[in-house]
Every structure is written in structure tokens, then in C-alpha cells.
DRENSE-303869 format. One record per atom (N, C-alpha, C, O): residue number from 1; atom name; x, y, z. Coordinates in nm, 2 decimals. Example, Ala and Ser with C-alpha at 12.3 -4.5 7.8 and 13.67 -1.06 7.14 Angstrom:
<rs>
<r nr="1" atom="N" xx="1.32" yy="-0.57" zz="0.78"/>
<r nr="1" atom="CA" xx="1.23" yy="-0.45" zz="0.78"/>
<r nr="1" atom="C" xx="1.32" yy="-0.33" zz="0.78"/>
<r nr="1" atom="O" xx="1.42" yy="-0.33" zz="0.85"/>
<r nr="2" atom="N" xx="1.28" yy="-0.22" zz="0.71"/>
<r nr="2" atom="CA" xx="1.37" yy="-0.11" zz="0.71"/>
<r nr="2" atom="C" xx="1.29" yy="0.00" zz="0.79"/>
<r nr="2" atom="O" xx="1.34" yy="0.11" zz="0.80"/>
</rs>
This chain:
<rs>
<r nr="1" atom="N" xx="11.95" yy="17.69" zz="16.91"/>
<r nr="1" atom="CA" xx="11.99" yy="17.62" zz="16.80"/>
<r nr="1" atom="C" xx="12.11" yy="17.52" zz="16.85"/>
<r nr="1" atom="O" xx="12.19" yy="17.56" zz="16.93"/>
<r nr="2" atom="N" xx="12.11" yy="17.37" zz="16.78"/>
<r nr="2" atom="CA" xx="12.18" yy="17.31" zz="16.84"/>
<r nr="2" atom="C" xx="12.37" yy="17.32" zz="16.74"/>
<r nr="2" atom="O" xx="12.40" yy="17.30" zz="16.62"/>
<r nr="3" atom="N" xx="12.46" yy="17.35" zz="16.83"/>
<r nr="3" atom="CA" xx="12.59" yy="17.43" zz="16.79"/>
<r nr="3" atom="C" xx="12.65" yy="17.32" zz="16.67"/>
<r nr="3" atom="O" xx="12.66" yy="17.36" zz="16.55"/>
<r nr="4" atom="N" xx="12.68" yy="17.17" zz="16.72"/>
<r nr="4" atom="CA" xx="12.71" yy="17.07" zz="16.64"/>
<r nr="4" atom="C" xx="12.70" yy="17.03" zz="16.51"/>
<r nr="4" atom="O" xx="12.78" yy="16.97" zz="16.43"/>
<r nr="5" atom="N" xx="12.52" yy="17.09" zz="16.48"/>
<r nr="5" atom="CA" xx="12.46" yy="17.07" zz="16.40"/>
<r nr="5" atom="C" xx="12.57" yy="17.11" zz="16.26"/>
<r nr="5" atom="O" xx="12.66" yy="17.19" zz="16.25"/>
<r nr="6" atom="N" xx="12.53" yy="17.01" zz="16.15"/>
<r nr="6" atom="CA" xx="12.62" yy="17.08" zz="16.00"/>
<r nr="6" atom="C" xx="12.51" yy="17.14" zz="15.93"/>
<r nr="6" atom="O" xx="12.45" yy="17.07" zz="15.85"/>
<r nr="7" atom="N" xx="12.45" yy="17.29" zz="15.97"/>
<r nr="7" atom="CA" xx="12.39" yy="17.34" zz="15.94"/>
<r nr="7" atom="C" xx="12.43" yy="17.45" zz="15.86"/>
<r nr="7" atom="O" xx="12.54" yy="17.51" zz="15.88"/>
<r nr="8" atom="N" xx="12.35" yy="17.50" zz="15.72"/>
<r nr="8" atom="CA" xx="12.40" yy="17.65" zz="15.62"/>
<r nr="8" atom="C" xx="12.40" yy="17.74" zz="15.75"/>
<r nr="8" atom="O" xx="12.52" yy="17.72" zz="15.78"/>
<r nr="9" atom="N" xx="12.36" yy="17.81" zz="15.82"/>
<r nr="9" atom="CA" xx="12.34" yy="17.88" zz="15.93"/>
<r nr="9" atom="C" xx="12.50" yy="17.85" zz="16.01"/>
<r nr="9" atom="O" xx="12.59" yy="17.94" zz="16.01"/>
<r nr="10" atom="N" xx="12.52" yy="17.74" zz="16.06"/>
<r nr="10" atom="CA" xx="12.67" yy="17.71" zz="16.14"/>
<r nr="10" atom="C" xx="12.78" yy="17.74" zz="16.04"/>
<r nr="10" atom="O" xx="12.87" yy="17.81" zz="16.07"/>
<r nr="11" atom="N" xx="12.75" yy="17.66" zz="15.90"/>
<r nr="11" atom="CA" xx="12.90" yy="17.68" zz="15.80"/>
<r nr="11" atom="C" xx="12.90" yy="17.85" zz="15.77"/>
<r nr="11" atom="O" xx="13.01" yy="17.91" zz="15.75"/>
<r nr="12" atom="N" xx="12.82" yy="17.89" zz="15.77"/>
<r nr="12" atom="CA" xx="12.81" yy="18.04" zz="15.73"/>
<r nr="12" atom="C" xx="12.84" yy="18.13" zz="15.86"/>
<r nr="12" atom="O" xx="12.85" yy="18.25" zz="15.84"/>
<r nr="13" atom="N" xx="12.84" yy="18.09" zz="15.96"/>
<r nr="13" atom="CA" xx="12.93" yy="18.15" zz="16.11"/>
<r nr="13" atom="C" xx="13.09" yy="18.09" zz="16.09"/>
<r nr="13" atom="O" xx="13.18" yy="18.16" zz="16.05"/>
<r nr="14" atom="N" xx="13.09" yy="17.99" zz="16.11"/>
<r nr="14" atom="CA" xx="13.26" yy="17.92" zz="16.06"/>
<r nr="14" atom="C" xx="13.32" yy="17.93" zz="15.96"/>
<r nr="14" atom="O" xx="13.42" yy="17.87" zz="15.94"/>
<r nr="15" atom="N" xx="13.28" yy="18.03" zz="15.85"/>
<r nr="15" atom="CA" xx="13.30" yy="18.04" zz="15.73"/>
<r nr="15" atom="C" xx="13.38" yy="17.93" zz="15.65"/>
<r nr="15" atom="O" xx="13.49" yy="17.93" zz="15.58"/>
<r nr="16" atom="N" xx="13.28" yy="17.84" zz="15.68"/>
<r nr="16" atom="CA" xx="13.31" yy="17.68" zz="15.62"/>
<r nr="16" atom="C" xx="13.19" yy="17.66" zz="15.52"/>
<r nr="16" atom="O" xx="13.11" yy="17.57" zz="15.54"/>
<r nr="17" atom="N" xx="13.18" yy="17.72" zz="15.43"/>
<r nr="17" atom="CA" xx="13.06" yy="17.73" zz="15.34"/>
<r nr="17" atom="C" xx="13.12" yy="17.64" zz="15.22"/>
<r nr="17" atom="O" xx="13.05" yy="17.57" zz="15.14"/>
<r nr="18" atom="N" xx="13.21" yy="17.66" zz="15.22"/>
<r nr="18" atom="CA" xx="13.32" yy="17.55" zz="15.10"/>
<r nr="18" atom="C" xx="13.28" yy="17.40" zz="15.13"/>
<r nr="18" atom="O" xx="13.24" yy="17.31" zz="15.05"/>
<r nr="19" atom="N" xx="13.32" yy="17.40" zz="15.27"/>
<r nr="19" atom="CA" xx="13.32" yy="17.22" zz="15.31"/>
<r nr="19" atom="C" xx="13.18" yy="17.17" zz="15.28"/>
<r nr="19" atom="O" xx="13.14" yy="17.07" zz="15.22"/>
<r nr="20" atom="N" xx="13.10" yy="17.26" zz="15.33"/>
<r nr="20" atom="CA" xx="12.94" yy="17.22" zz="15.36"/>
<r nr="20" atom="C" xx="12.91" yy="17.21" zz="15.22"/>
<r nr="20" atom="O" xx="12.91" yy="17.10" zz="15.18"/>
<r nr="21" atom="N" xx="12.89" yy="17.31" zz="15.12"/>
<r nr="21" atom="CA" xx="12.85" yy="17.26" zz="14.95"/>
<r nr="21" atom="C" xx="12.91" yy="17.09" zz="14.92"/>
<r nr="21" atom="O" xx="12.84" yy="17.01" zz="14.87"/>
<r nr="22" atom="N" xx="13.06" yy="17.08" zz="14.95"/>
<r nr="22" atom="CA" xx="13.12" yy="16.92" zz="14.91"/>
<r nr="22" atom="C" xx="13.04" yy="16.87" zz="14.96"/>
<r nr="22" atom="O" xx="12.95" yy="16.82" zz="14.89"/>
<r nr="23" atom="N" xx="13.02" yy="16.84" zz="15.18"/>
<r nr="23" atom="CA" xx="13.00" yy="16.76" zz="15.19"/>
<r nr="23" atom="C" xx="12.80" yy="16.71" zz="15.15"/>
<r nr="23" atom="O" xx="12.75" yy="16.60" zz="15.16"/>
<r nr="24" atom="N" xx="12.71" yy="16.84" zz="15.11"/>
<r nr="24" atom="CA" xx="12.60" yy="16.84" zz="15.08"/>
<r nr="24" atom="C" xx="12.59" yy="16.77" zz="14.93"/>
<r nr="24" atom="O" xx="12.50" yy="16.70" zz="14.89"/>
<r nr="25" atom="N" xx="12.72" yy="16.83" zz="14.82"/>
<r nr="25" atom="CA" xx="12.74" yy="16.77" zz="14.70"/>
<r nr="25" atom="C" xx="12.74" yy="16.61" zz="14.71"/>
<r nr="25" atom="O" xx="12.64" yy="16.54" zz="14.69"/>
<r nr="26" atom="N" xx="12.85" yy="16.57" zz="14.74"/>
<r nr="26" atom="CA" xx="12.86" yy="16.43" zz="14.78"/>
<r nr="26" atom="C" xx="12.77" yy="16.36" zz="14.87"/>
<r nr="26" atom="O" xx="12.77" yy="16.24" zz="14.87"/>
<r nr="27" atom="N" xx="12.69" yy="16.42" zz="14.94"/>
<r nr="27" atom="CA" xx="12.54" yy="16.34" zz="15.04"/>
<r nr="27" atom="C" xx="12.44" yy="16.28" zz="14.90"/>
<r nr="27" atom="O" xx="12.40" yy="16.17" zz="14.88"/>
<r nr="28" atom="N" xx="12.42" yy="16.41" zz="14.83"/>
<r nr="28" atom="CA" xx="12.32" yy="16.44" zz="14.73"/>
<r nr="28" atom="C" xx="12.36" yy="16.30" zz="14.63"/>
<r nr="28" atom="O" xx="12.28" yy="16.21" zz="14.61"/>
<r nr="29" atom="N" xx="12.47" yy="16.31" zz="14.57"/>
<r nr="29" atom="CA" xx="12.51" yy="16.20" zz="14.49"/>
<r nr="29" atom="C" xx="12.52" yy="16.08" zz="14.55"/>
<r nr="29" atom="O" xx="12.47" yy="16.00" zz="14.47"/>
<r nr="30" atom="N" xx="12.56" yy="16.03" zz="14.63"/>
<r nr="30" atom="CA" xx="12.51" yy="15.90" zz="14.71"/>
<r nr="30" atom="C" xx="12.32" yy="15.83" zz="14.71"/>
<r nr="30" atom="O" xx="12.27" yy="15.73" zz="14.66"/>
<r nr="31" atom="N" xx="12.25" yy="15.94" zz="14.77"/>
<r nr="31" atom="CA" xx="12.12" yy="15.96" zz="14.79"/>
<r nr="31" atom="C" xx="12.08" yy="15.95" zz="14.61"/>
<r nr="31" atom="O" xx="11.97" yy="15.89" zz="14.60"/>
<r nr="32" atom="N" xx="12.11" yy="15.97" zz="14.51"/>
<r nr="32" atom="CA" xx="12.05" yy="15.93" zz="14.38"/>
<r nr="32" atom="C" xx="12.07" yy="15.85" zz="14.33"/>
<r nr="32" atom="O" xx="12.02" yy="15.83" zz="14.22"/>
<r nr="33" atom="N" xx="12.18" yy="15.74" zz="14.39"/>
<r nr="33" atom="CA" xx="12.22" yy="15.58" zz="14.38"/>
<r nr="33" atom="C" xx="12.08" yy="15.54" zz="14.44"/>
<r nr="33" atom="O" xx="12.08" yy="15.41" zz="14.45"/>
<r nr="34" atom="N" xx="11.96" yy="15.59" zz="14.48"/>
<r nr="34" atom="CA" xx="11.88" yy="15.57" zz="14.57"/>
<r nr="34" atom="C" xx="11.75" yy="15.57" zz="14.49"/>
<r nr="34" atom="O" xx="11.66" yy="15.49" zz="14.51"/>
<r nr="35" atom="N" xx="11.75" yy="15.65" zz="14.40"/>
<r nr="35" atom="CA" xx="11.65" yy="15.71" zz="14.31"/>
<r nr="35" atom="C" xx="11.58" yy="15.57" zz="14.24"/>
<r nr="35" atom="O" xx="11.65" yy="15.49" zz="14.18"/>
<r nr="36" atom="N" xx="11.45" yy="15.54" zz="14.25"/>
<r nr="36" atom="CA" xx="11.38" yy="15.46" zz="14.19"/>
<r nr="36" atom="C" xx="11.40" yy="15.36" zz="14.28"/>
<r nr="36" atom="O" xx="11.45" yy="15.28" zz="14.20"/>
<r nr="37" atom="N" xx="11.40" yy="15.30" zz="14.37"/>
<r nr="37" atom="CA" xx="11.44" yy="15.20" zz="14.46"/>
<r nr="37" atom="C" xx="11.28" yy="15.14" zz="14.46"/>
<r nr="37" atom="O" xx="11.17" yy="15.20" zz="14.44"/>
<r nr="38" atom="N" xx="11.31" yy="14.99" zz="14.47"/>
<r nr="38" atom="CA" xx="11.16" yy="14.96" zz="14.43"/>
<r nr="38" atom="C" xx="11.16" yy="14.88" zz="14.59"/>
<r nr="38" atom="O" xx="11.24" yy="14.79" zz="14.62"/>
<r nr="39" atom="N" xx="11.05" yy="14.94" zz="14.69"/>
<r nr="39" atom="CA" xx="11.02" yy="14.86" zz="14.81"/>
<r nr="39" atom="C" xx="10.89" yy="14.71" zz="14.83"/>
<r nr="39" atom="O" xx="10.77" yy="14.70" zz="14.78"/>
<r nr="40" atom="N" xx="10.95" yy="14.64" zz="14.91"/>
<r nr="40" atom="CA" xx="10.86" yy="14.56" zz="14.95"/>
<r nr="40" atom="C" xx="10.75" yy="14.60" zz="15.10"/>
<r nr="40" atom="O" xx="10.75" yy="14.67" zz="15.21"/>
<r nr="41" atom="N" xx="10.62" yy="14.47" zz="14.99"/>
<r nr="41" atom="CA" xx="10.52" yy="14.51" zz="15.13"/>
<r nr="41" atom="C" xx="10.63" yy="14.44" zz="15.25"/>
<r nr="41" atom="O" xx="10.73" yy="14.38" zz="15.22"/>
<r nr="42" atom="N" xx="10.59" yy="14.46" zz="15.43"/>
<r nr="42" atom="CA" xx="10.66" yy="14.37" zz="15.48"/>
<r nr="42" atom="C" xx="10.50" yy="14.37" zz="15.60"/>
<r nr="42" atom="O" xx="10.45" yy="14.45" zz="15.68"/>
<r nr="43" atom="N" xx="10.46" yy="14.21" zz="15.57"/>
<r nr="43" atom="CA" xx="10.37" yy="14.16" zz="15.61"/>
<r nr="43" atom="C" xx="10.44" yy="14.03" zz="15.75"/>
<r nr="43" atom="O" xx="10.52" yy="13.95" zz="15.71"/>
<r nr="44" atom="N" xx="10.42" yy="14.04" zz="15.85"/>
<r nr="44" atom="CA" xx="10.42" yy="13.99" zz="15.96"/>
<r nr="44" atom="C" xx="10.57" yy="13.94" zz="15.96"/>
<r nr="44" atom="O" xx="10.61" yy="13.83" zz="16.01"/>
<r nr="45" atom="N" xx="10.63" yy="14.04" zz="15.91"/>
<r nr="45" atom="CA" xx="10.78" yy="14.02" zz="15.89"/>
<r nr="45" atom="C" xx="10.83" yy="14.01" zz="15.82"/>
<r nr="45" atom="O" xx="10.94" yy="14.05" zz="15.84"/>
<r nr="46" atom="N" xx="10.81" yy="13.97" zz="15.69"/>
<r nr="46" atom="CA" xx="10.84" yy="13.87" zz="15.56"/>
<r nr="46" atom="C" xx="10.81" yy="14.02" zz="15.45"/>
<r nr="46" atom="O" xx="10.71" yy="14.09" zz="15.46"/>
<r nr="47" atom="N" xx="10.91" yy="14.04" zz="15.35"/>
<r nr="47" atom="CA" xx="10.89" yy="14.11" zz="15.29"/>
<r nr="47" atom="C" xx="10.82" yy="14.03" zz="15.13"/>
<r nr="47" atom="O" xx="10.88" yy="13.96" zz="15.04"/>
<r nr="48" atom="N" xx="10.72" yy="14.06" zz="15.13"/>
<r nr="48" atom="CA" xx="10.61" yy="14.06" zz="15.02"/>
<r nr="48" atom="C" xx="10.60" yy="14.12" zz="14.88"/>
<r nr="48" atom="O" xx="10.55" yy="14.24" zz="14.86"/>
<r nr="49" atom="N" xx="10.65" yy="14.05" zz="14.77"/>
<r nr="49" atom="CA" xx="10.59" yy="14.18" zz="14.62"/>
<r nr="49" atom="C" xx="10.48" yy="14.15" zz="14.60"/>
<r nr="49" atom="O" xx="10.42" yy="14.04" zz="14.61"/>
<r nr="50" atom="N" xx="10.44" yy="14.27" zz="14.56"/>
<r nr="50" atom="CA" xx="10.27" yy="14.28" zz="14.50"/>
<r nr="50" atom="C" xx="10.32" yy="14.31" zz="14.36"/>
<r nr="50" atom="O" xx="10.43" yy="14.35" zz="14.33"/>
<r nr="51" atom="N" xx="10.19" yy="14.28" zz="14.29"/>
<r nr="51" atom="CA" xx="10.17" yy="14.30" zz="14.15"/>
<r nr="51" atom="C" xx="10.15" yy="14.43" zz="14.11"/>
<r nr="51" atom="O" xx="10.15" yy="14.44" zz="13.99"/>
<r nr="52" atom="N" xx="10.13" yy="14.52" zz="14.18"/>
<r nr="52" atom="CA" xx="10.16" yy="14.70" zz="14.11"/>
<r nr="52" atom="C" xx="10.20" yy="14.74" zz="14.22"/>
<r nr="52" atom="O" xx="10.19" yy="14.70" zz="14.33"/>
<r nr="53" atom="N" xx="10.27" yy="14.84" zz="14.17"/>
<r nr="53" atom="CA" xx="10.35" yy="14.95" zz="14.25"/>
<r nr="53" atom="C" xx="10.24" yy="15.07" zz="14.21"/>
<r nr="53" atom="O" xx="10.14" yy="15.07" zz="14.14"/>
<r nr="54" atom="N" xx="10.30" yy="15.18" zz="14.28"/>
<r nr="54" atom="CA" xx="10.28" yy="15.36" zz="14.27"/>
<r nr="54" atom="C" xx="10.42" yy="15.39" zz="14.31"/>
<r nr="54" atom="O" xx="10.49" yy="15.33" zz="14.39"/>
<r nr="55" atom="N" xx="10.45" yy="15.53" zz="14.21"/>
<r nr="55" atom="CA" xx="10.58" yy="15.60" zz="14.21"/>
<r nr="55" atom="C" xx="10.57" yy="15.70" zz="14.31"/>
<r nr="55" atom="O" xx="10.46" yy="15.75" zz="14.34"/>
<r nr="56" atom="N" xx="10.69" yy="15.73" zz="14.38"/>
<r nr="56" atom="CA" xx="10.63" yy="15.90" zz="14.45"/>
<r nr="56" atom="C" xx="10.75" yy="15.96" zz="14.39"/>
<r nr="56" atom="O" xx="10.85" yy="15.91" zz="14.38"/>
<r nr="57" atom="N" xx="10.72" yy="16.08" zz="14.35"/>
<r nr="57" atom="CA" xx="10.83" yy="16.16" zz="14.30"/>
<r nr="57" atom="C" xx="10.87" yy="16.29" zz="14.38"/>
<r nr="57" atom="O" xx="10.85" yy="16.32" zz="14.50"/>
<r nr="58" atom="N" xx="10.92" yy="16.34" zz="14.26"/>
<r nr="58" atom="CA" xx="11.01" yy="16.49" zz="14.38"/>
<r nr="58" atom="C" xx="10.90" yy="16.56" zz="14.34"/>
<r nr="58" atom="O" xx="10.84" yy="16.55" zz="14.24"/>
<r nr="59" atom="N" xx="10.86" yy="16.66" zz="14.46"/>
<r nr="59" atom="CA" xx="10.76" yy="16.75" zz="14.41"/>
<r nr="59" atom="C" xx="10.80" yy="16.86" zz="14.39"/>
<r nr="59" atom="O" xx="10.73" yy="16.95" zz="14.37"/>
<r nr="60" atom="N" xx="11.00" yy="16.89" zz="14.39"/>
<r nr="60" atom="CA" xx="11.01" yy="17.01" zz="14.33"/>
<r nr="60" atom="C" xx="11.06" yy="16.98" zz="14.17"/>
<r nr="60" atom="O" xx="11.09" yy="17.08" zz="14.09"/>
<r nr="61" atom="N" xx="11.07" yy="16.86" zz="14.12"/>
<r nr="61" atom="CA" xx="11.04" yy="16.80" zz="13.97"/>
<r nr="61" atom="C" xx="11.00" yy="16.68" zz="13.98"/>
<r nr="61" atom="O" xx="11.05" yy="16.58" zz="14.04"/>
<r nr="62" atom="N" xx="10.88" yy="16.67" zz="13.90"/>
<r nr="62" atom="CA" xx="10.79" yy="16.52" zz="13.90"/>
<r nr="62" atom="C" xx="10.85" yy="16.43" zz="13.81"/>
<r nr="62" atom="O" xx="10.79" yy="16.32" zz="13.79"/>
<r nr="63" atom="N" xx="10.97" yy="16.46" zz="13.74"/>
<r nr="63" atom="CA" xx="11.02" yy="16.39" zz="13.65"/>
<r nr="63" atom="C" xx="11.10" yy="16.27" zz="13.70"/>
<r nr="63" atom="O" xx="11.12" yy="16.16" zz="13.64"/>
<r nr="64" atom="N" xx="11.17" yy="16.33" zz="13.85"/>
<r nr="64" atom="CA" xx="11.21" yy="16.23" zz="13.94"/>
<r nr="64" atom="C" xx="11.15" yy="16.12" zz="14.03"/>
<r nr="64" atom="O" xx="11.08" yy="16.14" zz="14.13"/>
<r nr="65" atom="N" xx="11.18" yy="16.00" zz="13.99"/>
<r nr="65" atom="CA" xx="11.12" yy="15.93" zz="14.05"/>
<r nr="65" atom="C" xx="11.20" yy="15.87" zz="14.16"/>
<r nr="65" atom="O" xx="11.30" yy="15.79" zz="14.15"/>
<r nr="66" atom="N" xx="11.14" yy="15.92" zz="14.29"/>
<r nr="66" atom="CA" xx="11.23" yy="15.88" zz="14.44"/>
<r nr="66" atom="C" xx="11.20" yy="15.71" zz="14.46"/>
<r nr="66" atom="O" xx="11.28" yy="15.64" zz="14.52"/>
<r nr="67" atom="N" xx="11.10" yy="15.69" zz="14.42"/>
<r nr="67" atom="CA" xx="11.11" yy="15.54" zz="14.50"/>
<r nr="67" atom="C" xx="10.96" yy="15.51" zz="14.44"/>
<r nr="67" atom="O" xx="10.88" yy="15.60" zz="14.40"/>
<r nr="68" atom="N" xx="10.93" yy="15.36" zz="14.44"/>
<r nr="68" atom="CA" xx="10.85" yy="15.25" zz="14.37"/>
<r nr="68" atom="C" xx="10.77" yy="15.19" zz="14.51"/>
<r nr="68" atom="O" xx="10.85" yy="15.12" zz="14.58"/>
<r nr="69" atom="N" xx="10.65" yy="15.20" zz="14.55"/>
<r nr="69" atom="CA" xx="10.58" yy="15.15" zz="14.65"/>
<r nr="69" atom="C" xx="10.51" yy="15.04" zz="14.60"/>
<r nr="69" atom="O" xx="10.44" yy="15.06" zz="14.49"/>
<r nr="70" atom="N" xx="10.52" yy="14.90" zz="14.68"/>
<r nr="70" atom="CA" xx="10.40" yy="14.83" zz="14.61"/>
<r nr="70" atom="C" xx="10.21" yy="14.89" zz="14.64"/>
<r nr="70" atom="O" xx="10.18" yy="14.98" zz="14.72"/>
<r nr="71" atom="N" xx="10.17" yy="14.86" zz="14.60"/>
<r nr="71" atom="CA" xx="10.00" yy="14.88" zz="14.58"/>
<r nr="71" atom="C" xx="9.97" yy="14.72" zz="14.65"/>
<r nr="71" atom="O" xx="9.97" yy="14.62" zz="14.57"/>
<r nr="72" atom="N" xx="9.93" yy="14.69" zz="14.77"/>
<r nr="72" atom="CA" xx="9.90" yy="14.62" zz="14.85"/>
<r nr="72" atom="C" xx="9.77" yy="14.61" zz="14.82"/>
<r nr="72" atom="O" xx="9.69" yy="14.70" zz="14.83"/>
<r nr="73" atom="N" xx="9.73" yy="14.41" zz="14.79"/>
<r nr="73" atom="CA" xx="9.58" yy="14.41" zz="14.77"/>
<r nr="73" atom="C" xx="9.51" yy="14.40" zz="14.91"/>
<r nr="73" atom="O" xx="9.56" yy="14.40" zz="15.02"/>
<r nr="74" atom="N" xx="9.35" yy="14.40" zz="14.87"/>
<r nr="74" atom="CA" xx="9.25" yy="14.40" zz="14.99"/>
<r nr="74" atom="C" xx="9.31" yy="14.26" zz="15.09"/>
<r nr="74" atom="O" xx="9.31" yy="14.26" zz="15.21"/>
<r nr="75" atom="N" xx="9.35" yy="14.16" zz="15.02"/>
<r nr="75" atom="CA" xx="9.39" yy="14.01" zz="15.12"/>
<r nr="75" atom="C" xx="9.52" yy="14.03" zz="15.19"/>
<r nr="75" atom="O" xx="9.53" yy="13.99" zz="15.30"/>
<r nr="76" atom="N" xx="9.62" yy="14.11" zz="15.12"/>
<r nr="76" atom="CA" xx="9.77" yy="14.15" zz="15.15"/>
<r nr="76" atom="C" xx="9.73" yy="14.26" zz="15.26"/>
<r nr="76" atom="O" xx="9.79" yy="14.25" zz="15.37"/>
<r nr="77" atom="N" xx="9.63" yy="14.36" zz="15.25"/>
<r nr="77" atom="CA" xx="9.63" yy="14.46" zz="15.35"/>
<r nr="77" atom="C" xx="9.54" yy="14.36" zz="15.47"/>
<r nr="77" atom="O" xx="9.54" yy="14.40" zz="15.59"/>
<r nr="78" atom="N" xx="9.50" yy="14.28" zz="15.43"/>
<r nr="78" atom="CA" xx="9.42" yy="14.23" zz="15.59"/>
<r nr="78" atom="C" xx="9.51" yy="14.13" zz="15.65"/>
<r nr="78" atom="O" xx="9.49" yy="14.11" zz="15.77"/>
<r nr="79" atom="N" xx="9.63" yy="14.05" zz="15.55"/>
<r nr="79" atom="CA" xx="9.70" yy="13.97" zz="15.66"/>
<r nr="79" atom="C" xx="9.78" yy="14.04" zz="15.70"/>
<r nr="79" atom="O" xx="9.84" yy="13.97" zz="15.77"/>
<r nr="80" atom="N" xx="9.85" yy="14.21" zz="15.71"/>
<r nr="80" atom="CA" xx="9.86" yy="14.29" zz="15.75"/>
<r nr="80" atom="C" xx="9.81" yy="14.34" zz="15.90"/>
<r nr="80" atom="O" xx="9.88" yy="14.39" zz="15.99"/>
<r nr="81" atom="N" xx="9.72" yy="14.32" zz="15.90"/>
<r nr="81" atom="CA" xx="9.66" yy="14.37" zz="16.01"/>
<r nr="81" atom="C" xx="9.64" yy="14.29" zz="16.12"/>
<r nr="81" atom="O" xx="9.59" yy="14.33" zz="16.22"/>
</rs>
């Protein structure tokens, strides 16, 4: 195991289990400034919107929506390639 790591397993040898909840609290709250983020296609460089998206959510609650993918057409997926 790598020692460095800010691992539950390391804070719970260092009996730094306090720091690790903040600093895991405060990761977590930044990362949901994140939540619903709508991405572009990026076709030969150039970031691209398509006309539909798909959501992907959390799959330990589906109510969360992590992020907005476009739905890339058959013309968009071949100048792609």
C-alpha cells in the first residue's frame, strides 16, 4: 500500500480520522458545484453542441444527475472519425 496516500485505512493508523471526514467533506462539496454539468461533443478539436443530450446519474441515487452528455448524430459521429 502506497504510505502517502490520504487513505480511510492511513487516517485510521494516524488517528487523523477528523482531518480526513473535513478534507473528504469539503472535496465532496466542491465536486457538486459539478453536478449537471452539460458537456460538449469535441469533434476534430472544436467543441460541438448537439441537439439532445443523455443524463448519467448516481447509481447509488438516480435522482442525481452527475452530468448531461450530448447524443451525437450519425453525420457528427462520422466527422468524428
Amino acid at each position: 500500500m502506497i504510505e502517502n496516500e490520504n487513505t480511510w485505512s492511513n487516517a485510521v493508523k494516524t488517528n487523523s480520522q477528523d482531518e480526513f471526514h473535513k478534507k473528504f467533506d469539503s472535496a465532496l462539496e466542491s465536486l457538486k458545484l459539478e453536478f449537471g454539468k452539460k458537456y460538449p461533443l469535441l469533434i476534430n478539436g472544436k467543441e460541438v453542441e448537439a441537439e439532445k443530450t443523455f443524463d448519467v446519474r448516481s447509481p447509488s441515487d438516480t435522482r442525481i444527475i452527475l452530468a448531461k452528455f450530448p447524443l451525437a448524430t450519425k453525420e457528427q459521429t462520422n466527422q468524428a472519425i
